[in-house]
C-alpha positions as CSV (number, residue, x, y, z in Angstrom):
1,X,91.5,99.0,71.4
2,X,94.7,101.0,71.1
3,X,97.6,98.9,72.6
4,X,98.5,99.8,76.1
5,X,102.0,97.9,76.1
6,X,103.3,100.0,73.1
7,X,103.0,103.0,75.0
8,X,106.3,102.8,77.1
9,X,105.7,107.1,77.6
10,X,102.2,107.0,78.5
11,X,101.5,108.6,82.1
12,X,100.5,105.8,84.4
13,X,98.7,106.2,87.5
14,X,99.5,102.9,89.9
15,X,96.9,104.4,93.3
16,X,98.3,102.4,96.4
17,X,102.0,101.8,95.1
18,X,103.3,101.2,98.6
19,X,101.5,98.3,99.0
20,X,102.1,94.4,98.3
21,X,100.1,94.5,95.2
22,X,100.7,98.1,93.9
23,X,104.5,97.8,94.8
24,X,104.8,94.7,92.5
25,X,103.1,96.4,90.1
26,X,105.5,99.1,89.8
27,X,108.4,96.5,89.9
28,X,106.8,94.8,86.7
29,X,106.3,97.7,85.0
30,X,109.5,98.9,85.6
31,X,111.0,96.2,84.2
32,X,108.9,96.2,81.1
33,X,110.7,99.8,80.1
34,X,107.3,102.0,80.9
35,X,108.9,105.3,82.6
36,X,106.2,107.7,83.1
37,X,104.3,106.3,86.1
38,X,102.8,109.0,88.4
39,X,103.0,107.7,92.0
40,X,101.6,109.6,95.5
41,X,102.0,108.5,98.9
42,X,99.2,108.4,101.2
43,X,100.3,112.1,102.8
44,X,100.4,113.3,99.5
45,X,97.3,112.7,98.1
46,X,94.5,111.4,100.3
47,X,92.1,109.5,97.9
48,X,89.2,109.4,100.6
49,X,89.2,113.5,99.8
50,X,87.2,113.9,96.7
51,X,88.5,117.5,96.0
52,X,92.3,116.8,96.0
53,X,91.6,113.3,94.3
54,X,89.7,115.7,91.7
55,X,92.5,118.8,91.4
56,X,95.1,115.5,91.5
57,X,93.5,114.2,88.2
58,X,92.8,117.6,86.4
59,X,97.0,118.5,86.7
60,X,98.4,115.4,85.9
61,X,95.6,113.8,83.3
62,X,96.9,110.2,83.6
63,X,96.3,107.7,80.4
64,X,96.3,105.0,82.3
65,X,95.1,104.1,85.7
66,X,95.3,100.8,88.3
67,X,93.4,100.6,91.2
68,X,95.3,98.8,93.5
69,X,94.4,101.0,96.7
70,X,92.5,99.7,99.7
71,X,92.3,99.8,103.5
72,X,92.7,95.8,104.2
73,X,92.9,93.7,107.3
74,X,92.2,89.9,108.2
75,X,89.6,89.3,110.1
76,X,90.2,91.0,113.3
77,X,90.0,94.3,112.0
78,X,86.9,93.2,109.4
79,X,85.1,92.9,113.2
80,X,86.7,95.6,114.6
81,X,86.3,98.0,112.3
82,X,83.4,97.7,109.9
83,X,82.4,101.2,109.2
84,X,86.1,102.2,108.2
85,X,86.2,99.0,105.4
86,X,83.1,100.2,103.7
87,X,83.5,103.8,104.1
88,X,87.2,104.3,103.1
89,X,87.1,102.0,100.1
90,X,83.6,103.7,98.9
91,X,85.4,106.7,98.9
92,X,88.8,105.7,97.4
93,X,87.2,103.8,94.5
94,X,84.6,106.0,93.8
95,X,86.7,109.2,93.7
96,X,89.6,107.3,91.8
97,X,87.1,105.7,89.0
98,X,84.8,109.1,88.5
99,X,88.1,111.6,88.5
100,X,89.9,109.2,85.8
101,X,86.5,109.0,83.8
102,X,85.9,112.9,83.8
103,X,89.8,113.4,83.0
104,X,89.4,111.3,80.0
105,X,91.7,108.6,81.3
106,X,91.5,105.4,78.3
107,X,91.5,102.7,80.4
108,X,91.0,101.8,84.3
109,X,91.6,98.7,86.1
110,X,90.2,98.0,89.1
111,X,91.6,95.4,91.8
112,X,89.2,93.2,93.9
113,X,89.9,90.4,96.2
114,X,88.6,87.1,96.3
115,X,86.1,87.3,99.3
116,X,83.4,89.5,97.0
117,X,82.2,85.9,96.1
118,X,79.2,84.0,98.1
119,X,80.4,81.7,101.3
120,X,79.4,78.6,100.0
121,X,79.9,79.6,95.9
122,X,80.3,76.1,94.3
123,X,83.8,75.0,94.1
124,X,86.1,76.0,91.5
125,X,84.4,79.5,92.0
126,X,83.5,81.1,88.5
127,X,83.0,84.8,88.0
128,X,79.1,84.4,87.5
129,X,79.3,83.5,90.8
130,X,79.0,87.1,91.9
131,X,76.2,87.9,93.5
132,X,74.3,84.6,94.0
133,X,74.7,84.0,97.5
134,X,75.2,85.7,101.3
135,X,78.8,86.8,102.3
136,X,81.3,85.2,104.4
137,X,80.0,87.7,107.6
138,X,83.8,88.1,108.8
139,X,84.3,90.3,105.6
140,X,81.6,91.4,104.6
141,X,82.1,95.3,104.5
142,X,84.9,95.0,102.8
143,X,83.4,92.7,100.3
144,X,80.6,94.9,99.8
145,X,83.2,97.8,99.0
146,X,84.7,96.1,96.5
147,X,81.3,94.4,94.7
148,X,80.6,98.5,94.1
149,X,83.7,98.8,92.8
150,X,82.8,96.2,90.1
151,X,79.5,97.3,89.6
152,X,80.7,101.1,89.2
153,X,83.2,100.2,86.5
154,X,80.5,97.9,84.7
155,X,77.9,101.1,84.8
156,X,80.5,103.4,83.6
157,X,81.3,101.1,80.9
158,X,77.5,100.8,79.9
159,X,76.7,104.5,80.1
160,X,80.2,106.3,79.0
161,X,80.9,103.1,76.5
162,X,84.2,103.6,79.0
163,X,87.4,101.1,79.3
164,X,86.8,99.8,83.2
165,X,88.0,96.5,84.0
166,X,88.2,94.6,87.5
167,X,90.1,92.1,88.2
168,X,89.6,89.2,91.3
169,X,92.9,88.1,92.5
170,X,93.4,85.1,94.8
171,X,94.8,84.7,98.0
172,X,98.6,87.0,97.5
173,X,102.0,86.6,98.7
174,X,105.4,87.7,98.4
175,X,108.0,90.7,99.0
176,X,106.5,94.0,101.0
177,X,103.5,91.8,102.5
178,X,102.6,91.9,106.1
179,X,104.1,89.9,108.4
180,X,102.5,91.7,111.7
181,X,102.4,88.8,114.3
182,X,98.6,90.2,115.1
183,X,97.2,90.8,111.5
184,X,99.3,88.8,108.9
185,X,97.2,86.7,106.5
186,X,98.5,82.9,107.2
187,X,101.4,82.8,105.1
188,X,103.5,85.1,105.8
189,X,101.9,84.4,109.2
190,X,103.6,80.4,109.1
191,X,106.8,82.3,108.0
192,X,107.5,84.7,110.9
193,X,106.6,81.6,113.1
194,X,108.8,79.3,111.6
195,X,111.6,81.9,111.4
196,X,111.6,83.5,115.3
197,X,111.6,79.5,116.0
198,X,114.4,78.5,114.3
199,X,116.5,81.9,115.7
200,X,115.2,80.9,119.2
201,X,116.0,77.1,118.7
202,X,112.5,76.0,119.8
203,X,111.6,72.5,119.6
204,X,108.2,73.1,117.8
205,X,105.7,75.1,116.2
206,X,102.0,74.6,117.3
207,X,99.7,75.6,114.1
208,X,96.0,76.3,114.5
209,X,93.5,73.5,112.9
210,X,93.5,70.2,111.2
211,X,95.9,71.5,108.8
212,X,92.9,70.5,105.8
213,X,92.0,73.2,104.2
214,X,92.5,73.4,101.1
215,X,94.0,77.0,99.6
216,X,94.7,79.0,96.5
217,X,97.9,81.0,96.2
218,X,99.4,83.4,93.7
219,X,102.8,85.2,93.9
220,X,102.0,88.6,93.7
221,X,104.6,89.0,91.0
222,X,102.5,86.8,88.8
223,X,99.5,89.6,89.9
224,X,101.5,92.1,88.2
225,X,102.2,90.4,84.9
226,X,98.4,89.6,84.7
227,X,97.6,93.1,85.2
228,X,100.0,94.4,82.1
229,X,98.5,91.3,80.6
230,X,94.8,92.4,80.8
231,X,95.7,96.4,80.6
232,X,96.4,95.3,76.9
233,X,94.4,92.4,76.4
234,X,91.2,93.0,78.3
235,X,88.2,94.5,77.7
236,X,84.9,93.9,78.6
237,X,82.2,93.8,81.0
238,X,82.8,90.8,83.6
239,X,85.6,91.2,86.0
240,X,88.5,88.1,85.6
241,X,89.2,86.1,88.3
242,X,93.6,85.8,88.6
243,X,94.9,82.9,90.6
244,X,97.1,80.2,90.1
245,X,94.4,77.3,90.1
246,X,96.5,75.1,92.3
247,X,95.5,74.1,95.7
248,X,97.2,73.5,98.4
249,X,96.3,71.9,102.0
250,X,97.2,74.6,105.0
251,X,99.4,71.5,105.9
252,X,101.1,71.1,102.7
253,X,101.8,74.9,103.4
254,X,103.1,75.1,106.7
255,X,105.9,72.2,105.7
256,X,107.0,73.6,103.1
257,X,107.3,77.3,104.7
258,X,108.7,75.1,107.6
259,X,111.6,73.7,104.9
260,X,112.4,76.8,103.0
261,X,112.8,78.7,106.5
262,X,115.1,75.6,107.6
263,X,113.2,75.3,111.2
264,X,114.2,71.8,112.0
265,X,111.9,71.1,115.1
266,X,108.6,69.3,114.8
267,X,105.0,70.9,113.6
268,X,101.9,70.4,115.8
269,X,98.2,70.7,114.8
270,X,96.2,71.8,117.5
271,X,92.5,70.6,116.1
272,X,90.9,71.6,118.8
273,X,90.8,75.6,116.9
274,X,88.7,76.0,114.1
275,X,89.5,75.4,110.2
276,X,88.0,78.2,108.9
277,X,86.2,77.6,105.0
278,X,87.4,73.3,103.9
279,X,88.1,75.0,100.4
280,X,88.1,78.2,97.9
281,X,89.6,77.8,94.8
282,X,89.1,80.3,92.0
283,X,88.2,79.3,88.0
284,X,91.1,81.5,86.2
285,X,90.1,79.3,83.2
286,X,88.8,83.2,81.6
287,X,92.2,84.3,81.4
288,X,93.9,81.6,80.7
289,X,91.9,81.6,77.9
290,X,92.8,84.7,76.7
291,X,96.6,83.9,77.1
292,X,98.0,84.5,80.9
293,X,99.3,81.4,82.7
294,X,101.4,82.2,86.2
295,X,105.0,81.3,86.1
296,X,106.0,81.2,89.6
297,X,105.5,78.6,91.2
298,X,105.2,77.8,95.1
299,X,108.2,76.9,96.0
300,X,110.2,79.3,94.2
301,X,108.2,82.2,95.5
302,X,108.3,81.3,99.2
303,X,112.1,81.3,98.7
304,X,111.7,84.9,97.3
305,X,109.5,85.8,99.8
306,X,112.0,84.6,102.9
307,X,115.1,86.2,101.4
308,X,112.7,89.5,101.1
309,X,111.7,89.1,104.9
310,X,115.6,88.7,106.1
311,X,116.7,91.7,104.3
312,X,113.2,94.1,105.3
313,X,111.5,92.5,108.6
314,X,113.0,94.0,111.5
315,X,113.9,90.3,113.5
């Protein structure tokens, strides 16, 4: 397998570099000294069209390619829109994956998320996991979209004897997330909370459920260094689950969010809404195997985050 970080020159194709994940991955490879990465906006390439995805890959014939391009959403949008989350990431990842194979890219990775996996898949969840149990309903489609994405890269790789990898990454965070008060994920959701609180003086914050759950988080800086990490180390058929492998309770969450924001006024669990899922927890124990370990740790990455969202978040 030639070596993917010893080619600092090599044309790199990061699809969805806007994004939280794809924007950290153009940070890290930045700073690793790689200075050929091709990068198009959404108005300037459309990946959903499978003729300007195709002339796109024939002119530039990228080496390298990471598939970090997605139409996302919590759940909300999952009900609300069902038929866009399977249709728009069929199309993206199958235009992305077939164009790179035909152009004679060496080596694809594609992201997934976490929610591919079964509902109730045993606890730490192991990539075998995959496909041995129904959904979570609420995300279905989108799971769905990205299980094809998987499978696609394992087929190619069987067929074409082709360099696809996929990798799983846990629940992300960190600089260019969303913090939309509607359709933020729940941290940055605890962190817009915490902050309009503490700039309104309010004497509390009332947080949805027990506070129990149990969750997995990984900075999304510590996504991007995996990904480097598995562009040269990777290479086979299963897809690798990324996280951190430490859990934390939503509560556990919320105070610290609550201290690194400085909001001074009490917290208050209103149990009467629902938990959502008691745990879900990813094995990483695959890659940390093979070498990668993150190096962020909570704390120090909610700080990041915050000093992000002060400079970038309109208040």
């Amino acid at each position: 397998m030639e070596s993917f970080t010893s080619e600092k020159s090599a044309k790199i194709f990061i699809a969805g570099h806007k994004g939280l994940v794809g924007s950290a991955i153009v940070r890290k490879l930045h700073q690793n000294g790689f200075k050929n990465l091709v990068l198009r906006s959404h108005s300037e390439l459309d990946l959903t069209r499978q003729s300007d995805v195709e002339s796109f890959f024939s002119k530039e014939k990228p080496q390298f390619v990471i598939l970090a391009a997605a139409k996302v959403g919590g759940i909300h949008a999952n009900n609300t829109y069902p038929a866009e989350f399977i249709s728009i990431n069929l199309q993206i990842q199958t235009n992305v994956i077939h164009s790179s194979y035909i152009n004679g890219v060496k080596k694809i990775l594609f992201l997934g998320s976490s929610c591919i996996y079964p509902k109730l898949a045993p606890q730490p969840i192991l990539e075998n996991a995959l496909l041995t149990g129904p959904l979570e309903p609420t995300n279905e489609w989108y799971a769905i979209a990205k299980i094809a994405g998987i499978k696609m890269c394992q087929a190619y790789r069987l067929q074409y004897n082709w360099d696809a990898i996929s990798g799983m990454p846990t629940n992300l965070y960190g600089p260019n997330d969303n913090f939309h008060p509607e359709n933020s994920h729940v941290l940055p959701a605890l962190m817009r909370r915490f902050h309009k609180a503490k700039i309104e003086n309010a004497k509390k914050v009332v947080v949805w459920g027990s506070g129990s759950p149990l969750r997995e988080f990984l900075h999304v800086d510590d996504l991007a260094d995996a990904v480097i990490f598995m562009m040269e180390k990777y290479s086979g058929l299963e897809h690798v689950n990324v996280g951190s492998g430490i859990e934390v309770t939503i509560k556990e969450l919320a105070e610290l969010v609550k201290e690194v924001v400085g909001f001074e006024g009490d917290l208050v669990w209103d149990s009467t809404k629902p938990d959502g899922t008691p745990r879900k927890l990813m094995d990483s124990s695959k890659l940390a195997a093979l070498g990668w370990v993150p190096k962020i740790s909570l704390r120090d990455g909610l700080v990041d985050t915050y000093k992000w969202y002060l400079e970038n978040v309109k208040q």
